[in-house]
C-alpha positions as CSV (number, residue, x, y, z in Angstrom):
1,X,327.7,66.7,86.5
2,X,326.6,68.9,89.4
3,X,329.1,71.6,90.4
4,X,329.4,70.7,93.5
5,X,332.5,68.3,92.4
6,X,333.7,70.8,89.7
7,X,336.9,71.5,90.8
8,X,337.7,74.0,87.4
9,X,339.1,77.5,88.8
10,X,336.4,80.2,88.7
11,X,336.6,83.5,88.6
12,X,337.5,85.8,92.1
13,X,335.1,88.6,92.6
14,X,336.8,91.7,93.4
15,X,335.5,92.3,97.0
16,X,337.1,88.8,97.3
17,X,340.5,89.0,95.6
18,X,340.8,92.2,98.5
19,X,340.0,90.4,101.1
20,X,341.9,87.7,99.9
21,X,345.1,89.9,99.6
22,X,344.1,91.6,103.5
23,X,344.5,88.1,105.0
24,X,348.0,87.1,103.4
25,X,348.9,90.5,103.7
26,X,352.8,90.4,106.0
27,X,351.3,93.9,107.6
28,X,348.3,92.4,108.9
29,X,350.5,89.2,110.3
30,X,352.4,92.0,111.5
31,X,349.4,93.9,113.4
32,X,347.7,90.6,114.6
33,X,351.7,89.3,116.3
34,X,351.6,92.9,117.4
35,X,348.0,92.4,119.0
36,X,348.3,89.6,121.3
37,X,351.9,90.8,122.5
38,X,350.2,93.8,124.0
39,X,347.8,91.1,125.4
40,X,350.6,89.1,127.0
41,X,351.7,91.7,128.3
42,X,348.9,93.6,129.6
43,X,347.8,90.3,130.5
44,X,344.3,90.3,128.5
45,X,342.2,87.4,127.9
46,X,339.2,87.3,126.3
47,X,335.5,85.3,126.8
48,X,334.0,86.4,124.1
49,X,331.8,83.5,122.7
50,X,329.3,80.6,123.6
51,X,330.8,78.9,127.0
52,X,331.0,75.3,125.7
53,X,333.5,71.9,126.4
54,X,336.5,73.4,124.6
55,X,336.0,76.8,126.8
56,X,337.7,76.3,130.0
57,X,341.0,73.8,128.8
58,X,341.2,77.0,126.5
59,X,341.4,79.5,128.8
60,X,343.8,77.8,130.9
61,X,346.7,77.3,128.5
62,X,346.4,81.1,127.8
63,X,346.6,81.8,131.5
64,X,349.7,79.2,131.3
65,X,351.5,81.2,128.6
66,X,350.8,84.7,130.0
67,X,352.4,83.9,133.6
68,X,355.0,82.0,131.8
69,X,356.2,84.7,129.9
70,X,355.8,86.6,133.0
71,X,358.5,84.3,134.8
72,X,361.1,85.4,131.7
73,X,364.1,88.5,131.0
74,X,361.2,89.7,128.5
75,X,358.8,90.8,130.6
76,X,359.3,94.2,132.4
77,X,356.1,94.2,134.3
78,X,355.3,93.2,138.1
79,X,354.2,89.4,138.1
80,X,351.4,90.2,140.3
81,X,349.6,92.0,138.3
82,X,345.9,91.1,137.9
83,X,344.9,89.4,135.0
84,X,342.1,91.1,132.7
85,X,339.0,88.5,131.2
86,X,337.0,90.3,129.1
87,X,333.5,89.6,128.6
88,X,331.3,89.2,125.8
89,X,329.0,86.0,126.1
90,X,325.8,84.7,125.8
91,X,326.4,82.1,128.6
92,X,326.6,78.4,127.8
93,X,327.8,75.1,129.6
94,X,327.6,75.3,133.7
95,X,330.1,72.6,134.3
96,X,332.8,74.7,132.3
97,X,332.0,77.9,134.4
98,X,332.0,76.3,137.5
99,X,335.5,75.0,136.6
100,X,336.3,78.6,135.1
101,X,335.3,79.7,138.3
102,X,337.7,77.2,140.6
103,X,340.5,77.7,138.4
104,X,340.9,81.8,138.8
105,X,340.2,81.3,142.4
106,X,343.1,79.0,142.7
107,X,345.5,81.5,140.8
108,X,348.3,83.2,142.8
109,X,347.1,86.6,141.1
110,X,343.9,87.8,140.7
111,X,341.4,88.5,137.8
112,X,339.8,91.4,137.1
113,X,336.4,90.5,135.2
114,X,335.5,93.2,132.9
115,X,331.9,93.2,130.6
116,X,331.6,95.0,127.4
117,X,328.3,94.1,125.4
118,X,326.5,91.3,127.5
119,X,327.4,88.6,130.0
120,X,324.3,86.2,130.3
121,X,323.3,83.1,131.9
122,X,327.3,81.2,133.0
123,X,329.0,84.3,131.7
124,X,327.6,86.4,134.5
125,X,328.2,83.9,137.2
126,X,331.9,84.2,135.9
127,X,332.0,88.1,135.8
128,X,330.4,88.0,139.6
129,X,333.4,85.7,140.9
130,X,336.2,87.4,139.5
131,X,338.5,87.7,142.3
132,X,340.0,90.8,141.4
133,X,337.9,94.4,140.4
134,X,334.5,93.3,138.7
135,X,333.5,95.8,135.9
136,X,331.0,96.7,133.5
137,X,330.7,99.2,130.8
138,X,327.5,101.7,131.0
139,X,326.0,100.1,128.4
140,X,326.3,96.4,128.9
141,X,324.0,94.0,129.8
142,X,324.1,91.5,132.4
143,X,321.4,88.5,132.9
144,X,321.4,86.3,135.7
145,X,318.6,83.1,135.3
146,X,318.1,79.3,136.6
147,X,320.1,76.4,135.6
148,X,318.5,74.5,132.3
149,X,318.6,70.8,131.4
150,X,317.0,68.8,128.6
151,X,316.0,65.7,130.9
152,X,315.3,62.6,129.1
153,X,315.7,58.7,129.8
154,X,314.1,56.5,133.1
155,X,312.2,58.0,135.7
156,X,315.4,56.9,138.3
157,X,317.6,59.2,135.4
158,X,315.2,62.2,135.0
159,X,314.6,61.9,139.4
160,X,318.5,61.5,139.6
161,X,318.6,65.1,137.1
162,X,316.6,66.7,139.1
163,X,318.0,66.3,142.3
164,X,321.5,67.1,140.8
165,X,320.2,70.5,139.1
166,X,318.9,71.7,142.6
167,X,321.7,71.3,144.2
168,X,323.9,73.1,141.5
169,X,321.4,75.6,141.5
170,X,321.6,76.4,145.3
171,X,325.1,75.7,145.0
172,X,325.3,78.9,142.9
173,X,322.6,81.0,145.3
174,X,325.0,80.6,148.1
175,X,328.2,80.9,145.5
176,X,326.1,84.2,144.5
177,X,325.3,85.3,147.5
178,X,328.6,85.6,149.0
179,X,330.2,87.8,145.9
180,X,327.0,90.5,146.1
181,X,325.4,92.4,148.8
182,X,321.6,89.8,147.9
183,X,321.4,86.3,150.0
184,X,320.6,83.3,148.9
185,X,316.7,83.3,148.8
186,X,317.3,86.6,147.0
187,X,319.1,84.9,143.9
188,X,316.9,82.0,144.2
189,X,313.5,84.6,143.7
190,X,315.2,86.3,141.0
191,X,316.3,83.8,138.9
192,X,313.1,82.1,138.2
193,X,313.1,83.7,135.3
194,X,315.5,85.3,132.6
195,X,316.7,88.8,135.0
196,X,318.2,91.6,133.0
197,X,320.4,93.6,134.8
198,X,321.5,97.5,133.5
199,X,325.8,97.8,134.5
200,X,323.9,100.5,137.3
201,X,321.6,98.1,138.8
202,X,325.0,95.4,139.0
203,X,326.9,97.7,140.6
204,X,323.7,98.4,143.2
205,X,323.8,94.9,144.0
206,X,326.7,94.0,144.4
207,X,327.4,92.0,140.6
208,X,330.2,94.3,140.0
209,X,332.5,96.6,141.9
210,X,333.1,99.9,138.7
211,X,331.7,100.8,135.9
212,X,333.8,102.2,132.9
């Protein structure tokens, strides 16, 4: 019988067993509850993966819970204090950043959009529109290129694609072009292809306000 349905116990390794005992360990409950209190109430949120259909629903029910703990007898801060989305992302679906995009615009407080590592492709659209300080540390990397689409089907479909990507694309040239000191035909000449920005050459342009 292949192993595969052997369900007989086998024996833990030891690098296993410790790992085993660090995750049902009460301390490091203890240290992760202690961890995301500090990011209520600092207001910390994090982007730190692949932007994809689950990303945006996400990241408004944490927004949800932080300002509604910030309505409560807990909280000892000032409710208009800027939110914090830290960013570590290789980019990913353009519908959820646009929507990412119109839903901290919307907010009664801003957010600060802070880099640390990489914010590619969506992810650096994001960190360009926060609405509150835009920052990068020194090291990061920031890479601005066109919209992508795998275009299949009809000729009407893959026409219809076409169009539509254009006009997202000069949707965010304009979109761009209004959060940096670059215009539209700028954005438009530099994204043709994959441009890799150094947190000094953001800030010259206008991607971000600081870096720390």
């Amino acid at each position: 019988m292949s192993d595969l349905y052997d369900e007989r116990p086998r024996p833990i390794k030891q690098e296993n067993m410790q790992q085993a005992l660090m995750e049902e360990s009460p301390y490091t409950k203890l240290n992760d509850i202690i961890a995301n209190q500090i990011e209520i109430e600092e207001g910390v949120l994090y982007l730190n993966d692949e932007i994809e259909g689950h990303t945006l629903f996400d990241l408004m029910m944490r927004i949800r819970h932080i300002l509604n703990y910030r309505t409560g007898k807990e909280f000892k801060g000032n409710q208009t204090d800027p939110l914090n989305l830290m960013i570590n992302s290789p980019g990913g679906d353009i519908h959820e950043m646009m929507g990412i995009i119109d839903y901290i615009e919307s907010l009664d407080v801003k957010t600060n959009t802070i880099c640390r590592g990489r914010a590619f492709s969506a992810a650096s659209i994001i960190l360009t529109c926060g609405t509150g300080v835009r920052m990068a540390s020194k090291n990061s990397t920031i890479m601005f290129h066109q919209a992508s689409s795998m275009i299949s089907g009809k000729l009407t479909d893959v026409t219809a694609t076409v169009e539509f990507v254009k006009k997202v694309e000069q949707d965010i040239y304009e979109l761009l072009a209004k959060k940096t000191k670059k215009d539209a035909i700028w954005w438009k000449d530099n994204m043709r292809s994959d441009m890799f920005l150094s947190a000094e050459q953001a800030l010259d342009i206008g991607v971000i306000d600081q870096i720390i």
